[in-house]
C-alpha positions as CSV (number, residue, x, y, z in Angstrom):
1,X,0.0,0.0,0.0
2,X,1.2,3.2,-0.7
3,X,2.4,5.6,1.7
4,X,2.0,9.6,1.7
5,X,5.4,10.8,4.0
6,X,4.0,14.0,6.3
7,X,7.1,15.4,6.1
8,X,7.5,16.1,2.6
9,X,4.3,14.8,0.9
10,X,6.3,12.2,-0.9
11,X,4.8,8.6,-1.4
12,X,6.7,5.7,-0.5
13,X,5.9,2.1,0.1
14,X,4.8,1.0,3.1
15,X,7.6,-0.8,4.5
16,X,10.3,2.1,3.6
17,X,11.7,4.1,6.6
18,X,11.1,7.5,4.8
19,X,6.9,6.5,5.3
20,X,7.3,6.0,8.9
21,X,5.3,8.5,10.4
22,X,3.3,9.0,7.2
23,X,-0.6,8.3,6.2
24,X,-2.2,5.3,4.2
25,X,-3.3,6.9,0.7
26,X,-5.5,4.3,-1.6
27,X,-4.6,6.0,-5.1
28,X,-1.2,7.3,-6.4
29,X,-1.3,11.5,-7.1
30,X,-2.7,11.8,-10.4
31,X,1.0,12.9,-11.2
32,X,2.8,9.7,-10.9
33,X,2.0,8.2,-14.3
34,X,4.9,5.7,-14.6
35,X,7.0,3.8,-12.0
36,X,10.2,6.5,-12.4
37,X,7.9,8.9,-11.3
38,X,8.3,7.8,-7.6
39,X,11.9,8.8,-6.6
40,X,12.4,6.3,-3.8
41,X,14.2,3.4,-3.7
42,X,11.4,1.4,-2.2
43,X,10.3,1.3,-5.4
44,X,12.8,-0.6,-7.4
45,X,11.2,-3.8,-6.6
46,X,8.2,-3.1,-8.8
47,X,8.5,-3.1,-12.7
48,X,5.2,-1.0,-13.2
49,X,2.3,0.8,-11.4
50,X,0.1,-1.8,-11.9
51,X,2.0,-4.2,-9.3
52,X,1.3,-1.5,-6.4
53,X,-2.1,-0.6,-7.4
């Protein structure tokens, strides 16, 4: 599940350290449209949006 960081609004998943303290959100921002859109590294085990959604 993605994860919306309240320190700096960026989304992460939601076993990264950088979500901790962060909220649940049930859709990626409308601006993420590909998986290189999400600038964590929590990310590089997915090859597309469609395995986290």
């Amino acid at each position: 599940m993605p994860m919306m960081s309240s320190e700096d609004f960026t989304v992460h998943d939601d076993g990264c350290e950088a979500a901790a303290d962060g909220m649940p959100i049930s859709d990626l921002p409308d601006e993420v449209t590909a998986i290189d859109d999400l600038d964590c590294e929590c990310w590089a085990e997915y090859d597309s949006l469609a395995e986290i959604e």
